[in-house]
C-alpha positions in Angstrom: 171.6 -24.4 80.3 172.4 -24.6 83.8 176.0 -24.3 85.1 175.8 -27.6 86.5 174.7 -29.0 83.3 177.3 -28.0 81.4 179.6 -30.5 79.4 182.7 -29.1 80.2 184.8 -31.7 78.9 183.2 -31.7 75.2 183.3 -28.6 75.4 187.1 -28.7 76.0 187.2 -31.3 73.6 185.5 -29.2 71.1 187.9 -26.7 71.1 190.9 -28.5 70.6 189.1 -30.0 67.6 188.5 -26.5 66.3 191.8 -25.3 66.7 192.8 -27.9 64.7 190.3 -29.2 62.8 191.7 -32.6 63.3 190.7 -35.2 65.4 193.9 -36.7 65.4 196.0 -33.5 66.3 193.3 -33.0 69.0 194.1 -36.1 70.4 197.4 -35.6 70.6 197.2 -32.2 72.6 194.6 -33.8 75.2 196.8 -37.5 75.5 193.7 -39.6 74.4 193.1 -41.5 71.2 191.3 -40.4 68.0 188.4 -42.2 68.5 187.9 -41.0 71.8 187.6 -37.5 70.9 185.3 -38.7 68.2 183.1 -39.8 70.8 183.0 -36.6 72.7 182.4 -34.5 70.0 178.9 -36.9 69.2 178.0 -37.1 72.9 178.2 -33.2 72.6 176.3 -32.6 69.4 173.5 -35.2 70.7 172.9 -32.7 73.9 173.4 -29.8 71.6 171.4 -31.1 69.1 173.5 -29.5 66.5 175.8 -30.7 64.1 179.3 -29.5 64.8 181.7 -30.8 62.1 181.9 -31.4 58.7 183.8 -33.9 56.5 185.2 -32.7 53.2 187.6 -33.9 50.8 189.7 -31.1 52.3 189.2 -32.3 55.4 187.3 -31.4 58.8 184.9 -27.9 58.5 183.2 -25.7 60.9 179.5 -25.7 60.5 177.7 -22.5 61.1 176.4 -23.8 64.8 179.7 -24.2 65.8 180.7 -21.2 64.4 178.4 -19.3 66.3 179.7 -20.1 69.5 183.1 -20.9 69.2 184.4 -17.2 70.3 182.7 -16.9 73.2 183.6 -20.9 73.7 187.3 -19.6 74.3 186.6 -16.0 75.8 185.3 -18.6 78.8 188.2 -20.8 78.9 190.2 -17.7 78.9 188.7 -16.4 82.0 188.7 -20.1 83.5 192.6 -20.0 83.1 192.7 -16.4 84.4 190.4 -17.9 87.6 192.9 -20.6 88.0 196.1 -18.5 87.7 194.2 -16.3 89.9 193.4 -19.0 92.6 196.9 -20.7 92.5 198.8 -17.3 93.1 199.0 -18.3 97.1 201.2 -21.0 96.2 204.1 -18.0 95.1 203.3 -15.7 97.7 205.6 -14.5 100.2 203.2 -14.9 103.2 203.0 -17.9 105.5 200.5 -18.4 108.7 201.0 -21.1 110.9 198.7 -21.8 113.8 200.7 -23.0 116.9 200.2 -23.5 120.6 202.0 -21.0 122.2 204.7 -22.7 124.3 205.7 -24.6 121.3 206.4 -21.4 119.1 208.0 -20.4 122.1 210.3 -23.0 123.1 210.6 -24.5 119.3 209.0 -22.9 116.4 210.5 -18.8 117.0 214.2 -20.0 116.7 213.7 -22.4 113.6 211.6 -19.6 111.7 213.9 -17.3 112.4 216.3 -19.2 110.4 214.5 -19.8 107.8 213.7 -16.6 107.6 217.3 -15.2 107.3 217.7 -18.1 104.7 214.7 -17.0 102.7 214.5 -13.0 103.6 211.4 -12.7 101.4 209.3 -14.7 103.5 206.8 -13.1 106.0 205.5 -14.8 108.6 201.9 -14.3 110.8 201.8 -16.7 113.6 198.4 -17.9 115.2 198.5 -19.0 118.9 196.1 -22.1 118.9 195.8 -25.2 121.2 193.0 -26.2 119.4 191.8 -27.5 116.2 191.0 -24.7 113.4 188.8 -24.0 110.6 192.2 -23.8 107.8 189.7 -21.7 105.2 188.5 -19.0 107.7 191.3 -18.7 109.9 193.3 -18.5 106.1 195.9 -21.1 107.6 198.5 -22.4 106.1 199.6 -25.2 107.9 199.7 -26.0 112.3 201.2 -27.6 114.7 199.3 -29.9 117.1 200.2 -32.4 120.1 198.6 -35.3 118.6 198.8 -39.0 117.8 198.7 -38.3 114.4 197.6 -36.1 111.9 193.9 -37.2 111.9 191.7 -36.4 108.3 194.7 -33.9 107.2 197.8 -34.2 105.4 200.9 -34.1 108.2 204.6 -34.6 109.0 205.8 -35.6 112.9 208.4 -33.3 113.9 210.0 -36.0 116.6 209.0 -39.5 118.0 206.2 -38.7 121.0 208.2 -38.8 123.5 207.9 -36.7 127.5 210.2 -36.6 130.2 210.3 -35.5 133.8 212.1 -32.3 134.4 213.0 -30.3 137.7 215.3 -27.5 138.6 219.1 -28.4 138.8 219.4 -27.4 142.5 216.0 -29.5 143.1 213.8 -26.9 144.3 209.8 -28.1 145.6 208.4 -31.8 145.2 205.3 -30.1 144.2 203.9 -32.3 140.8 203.1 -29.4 137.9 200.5 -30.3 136.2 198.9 -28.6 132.4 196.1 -30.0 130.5 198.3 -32.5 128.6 200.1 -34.2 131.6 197.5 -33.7 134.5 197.8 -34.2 138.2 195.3 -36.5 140.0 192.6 -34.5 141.2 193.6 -35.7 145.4 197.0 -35.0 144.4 198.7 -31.3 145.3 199.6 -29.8 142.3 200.5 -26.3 140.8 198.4 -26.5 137.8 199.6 -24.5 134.7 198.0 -23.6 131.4 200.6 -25.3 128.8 203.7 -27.5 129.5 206.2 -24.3 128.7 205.2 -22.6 131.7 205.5 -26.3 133.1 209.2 -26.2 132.0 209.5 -22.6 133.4 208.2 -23.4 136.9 210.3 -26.4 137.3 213.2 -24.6 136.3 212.8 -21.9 138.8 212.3 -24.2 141.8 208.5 -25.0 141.8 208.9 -28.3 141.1 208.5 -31.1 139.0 206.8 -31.3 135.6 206.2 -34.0 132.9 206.5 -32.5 129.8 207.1 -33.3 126.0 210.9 -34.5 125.5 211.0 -31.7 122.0 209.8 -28.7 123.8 211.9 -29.4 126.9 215.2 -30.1 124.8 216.9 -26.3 124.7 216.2 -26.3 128.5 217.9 -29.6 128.9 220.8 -28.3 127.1 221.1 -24.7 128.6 221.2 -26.5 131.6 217.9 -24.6 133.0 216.7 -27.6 134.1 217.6 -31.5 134.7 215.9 -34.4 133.5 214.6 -37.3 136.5 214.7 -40.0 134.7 215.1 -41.1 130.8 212.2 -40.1 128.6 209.4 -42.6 127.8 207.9 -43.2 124.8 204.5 -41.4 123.9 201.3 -41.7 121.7 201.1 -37.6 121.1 203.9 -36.0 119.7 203.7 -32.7 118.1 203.0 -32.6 113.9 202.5 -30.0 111.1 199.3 -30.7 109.8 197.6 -29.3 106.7 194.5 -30.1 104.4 195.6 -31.5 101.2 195.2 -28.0 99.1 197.6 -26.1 101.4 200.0 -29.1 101.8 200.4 -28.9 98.1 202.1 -25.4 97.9 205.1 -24.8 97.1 205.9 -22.5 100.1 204.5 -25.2 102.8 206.4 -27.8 101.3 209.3 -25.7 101.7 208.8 -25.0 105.2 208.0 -28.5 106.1 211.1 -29.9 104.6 212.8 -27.4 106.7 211.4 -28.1 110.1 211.2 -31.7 109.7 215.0 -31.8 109.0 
């Protein structure tokens, strides 16, 4: 019989049964009724076309058939468990990698992991510069950050309301507009066009000029005084998010980490 043919759930059921030759306590160990397992165990002798059970005045038997195959039956659930086990181990490992653009692990992300990792010392971290979206299974992800107005077909937390502001060095410096891909100058417009809005930040603050930029990236500038804000920040549709497909959002370790930085 093929592997996709295979009635894994009457088979599942059949063990119980045989472990306790009792519908009843079978029932109980799988939270269905009696009769339920009943019909399992006849939808799995029809496709068998064996008989599995017998009633006697002593109560449920073993036939021969079932006999026959019942070792081997829980060798394979064995191994399934084992698989399992096997498959869920990433959830209790020590390693986490987290795809990130890189002005935003270097302005934001760097500090807060490195206080979680003083907090939780077995931790290791692997960090994946990315602007982009990623494949999460062959880039072995984690979890990402992205400037985005929302998490899209994945799981996802927002770290802070979208929100950018207009920053320029504290002793003014150039009117030049800085532009990056994610607040871009007109294309008549003179500009000093950057790769990312943290070299944005980093020009404005050292005189180049002025740059619109995310309000969270541009916060520990603000407050070390590196450079001044315009005007108030707006509101936004992007702001940045962790993101995740459901499997990895699961674990226990992204969970972790996600409470943390969204605190």
């Amino acid at each position: 019989m093929k592997r996709t043919h295979l009635p894994l759930n009457g088979l599942r059921v059949f063990d119980a049964a045989a472990r306790h030759l009792s519908f009843t306590n079978a029932a109980d160990e799988l939270a269905v009724t009696p009769a339920a397992v009943g019909q399992q165990i006849r939808a799995l002798e029809d496709m068998l076309g064996v008989v599995l059970f017998r009633r006697t005045p002593k109560g449920l038997e073993l036939t021969g058939e079932a006999q026959a195959g019942l070792d081997a039956l829980r060798t394979g659930f064995l191994q399934f468990e084992e698989a399992v086990r096997a498959m869920q181990s990433g959830q209790s490992s020590n390693s986490l990698t987290i795809a990130a653009p890189r002005d935003f692990t270097a302005k934001w992300l760097a500090k807060r992991l490195a206080e979680y990792g003083k907090a939780n010392p077995e931790i290791n971290f692997t960090l994946v510069a990315a602007d982009e979206d990623l494949d999460f299974t062959e880039a072995n992800l984690d979890i990402a950050v992205r400037l985005a107005e929302g998490p899209g077909q994945l799981e996802g937390v927002r770290l802070a309301p979208g929100a950018f502001v207009s920053v320029r060095s504290p002793e003014d410096g150039a009117e030049t507009q800085i532009s990056w891909p994610g607040c871009p100058a007109h294309e008549d417009e003179p500009a000093l066009r950057l790769a990312d809005a943290g070299l944005a930040i980093d020009a404005a603050a050292s005189g180049l000029g002025r740059a619109c930029v995310p309000h969270l990236l541009a916060e520990a500038d603000l407050a070390a005084g590196r450079v001044r804000a315009i005007d108030n920040a707006w509101d936004a549709e992007q702001a940045y998010w962790l993101i995740a497909p459901l499997p990895q959002w699961r674990q226990k370790k992204v969970k972790a980490l996600v409470k943390a930085l969204a605190a």
